[in-house]
N, C-alpha and C positions, 0 to 999 in steps of 0.2 A: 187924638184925632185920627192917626192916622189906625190905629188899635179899633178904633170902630168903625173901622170904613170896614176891615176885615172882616168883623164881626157881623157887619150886615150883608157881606155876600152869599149868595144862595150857594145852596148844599154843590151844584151843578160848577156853578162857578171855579169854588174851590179843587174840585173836581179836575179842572182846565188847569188850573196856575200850577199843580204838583203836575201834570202832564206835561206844561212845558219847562219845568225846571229840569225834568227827567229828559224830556228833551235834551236839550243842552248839556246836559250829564252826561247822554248816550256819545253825543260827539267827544269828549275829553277824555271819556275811560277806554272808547275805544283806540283814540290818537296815543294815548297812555300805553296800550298794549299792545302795538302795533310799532315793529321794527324799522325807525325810518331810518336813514344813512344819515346819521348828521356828519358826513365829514366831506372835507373837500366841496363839491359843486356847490349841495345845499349849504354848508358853513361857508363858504365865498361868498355866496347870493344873500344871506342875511347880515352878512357886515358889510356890501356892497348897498343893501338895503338902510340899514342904519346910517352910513355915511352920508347917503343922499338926503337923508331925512336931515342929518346935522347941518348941510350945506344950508339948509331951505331958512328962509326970516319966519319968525313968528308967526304974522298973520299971516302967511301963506300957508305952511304946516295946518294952522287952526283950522284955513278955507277946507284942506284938504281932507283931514281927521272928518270934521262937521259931514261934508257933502257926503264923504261915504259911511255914515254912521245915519246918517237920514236914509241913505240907499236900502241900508239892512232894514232899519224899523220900516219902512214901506214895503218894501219886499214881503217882508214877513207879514205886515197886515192886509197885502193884495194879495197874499200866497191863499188866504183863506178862500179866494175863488177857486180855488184848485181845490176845493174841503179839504186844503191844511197841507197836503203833502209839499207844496213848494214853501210854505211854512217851516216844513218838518226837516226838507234837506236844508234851507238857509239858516237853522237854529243850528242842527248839529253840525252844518258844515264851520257855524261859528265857536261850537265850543271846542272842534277838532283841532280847529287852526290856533285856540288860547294855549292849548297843550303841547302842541307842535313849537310854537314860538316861547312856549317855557323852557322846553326839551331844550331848544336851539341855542336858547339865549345861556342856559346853564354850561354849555361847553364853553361859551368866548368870555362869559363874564360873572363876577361873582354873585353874589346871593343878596348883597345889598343893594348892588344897581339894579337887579332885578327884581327883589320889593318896591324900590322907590320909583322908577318907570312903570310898572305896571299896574300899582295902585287902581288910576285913573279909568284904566278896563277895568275893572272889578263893578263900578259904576254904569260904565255900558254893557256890562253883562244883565245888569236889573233891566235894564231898558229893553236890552235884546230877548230876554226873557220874556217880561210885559208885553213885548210887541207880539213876542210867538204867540203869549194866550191871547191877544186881542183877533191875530190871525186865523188861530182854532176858532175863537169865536163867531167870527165871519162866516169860515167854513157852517159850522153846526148854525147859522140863523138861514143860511143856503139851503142846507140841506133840509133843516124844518120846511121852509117855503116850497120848496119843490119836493118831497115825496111825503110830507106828511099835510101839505097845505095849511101851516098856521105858519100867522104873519108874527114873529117874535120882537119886542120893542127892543130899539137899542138903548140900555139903559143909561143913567149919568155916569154912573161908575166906571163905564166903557168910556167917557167919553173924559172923565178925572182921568182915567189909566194913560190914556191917547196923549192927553195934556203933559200925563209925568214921564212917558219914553221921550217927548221930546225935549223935555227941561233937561231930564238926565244927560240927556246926550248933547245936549248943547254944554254944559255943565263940564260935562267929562272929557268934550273938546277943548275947554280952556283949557282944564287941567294938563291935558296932555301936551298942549301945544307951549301953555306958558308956562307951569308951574314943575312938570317933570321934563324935561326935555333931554333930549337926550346928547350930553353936552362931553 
């Protein structure tokens, strides 16, 4: 099913989805090659950050993960009114800060608690992904209407896409909040 959804999107489409995966690339390789200071302030602020997370019950955590994971995928697909560039800084500022909080997290702790918590973003990264192309897409049916004046349909597949950022990230909230937690 899901093999032929692929297969029936137009050449343009595909087009999008590798731009916003590059996206998201762009923020991680450059968070990658970019000297932060992990020591002292920043290594205090993220186990000062962890800790607060540990305090928090369940469904609160959950409330929390969810509402800002909705913020991203909206962001990102009203970013298209900007033709994409608030799209573009909220994808890569997303994949800068995945890279950043690997970095961070590999000084305090090891390699397994950092596979098994972070799993769960790997899942909202599809979403966040999906949303950036849904956002380009906005952008580009914007700009067809205003300078090239054709009114472009907005297709099902847009609207299947829309449907799975937000499963994902509802999905990905449990995950995080009940199933990895960070204990």
């Amino acid at each position: 099913m899901l093999s032929d959804f692929f297969k029936n999107l137009e050449f343009m489409d595909k087009k999008i989805i590798i731009l916003s995966l590059t996206t998201y690339i762009i923020g991680f390789v450059v968070s990658f090659f970019i000297n932060i200071d992990l020591t002292n302030s920043n290594n205090i602020k993220t186990i000062q950050f962890i800790e607060e997370l540990q305090q928090m019950q369940n469904y609160d955590l959950w409330l929390r993960i969810l509402k800002n994971n909705i913020y991203v995928i909206i962001f990102n697909i009203l970013g298209g009114f900007s033709f994409g560039l608030l799209t573009f800084v909220n994808t890569t500022y997303n994949g800068f800060i995945l890279d950043y909080l690997i970095k961070n997290l590999l000084v305090n702790f090891d390699n397994n608690f950092i596979f098994n918590h972070l799993m769960p973003h790997f899942i909202e990264v599809v979403a966040i992904v999906l949303s950036c192309y849904l956002g380009y897409k906005v952008g580009l049916y914007i700009f067809q209407y205003i300078f090239k004046k054709r009114n472009m349909k907005i297709s099902n597949s847009d609207y299947y896409i829309c449907t799975i950022c937000f499963l994902l990230i509802f999905i990905s909230s449990i995950l995080e909040a009940y199933v990895s937690t960070i204990q």
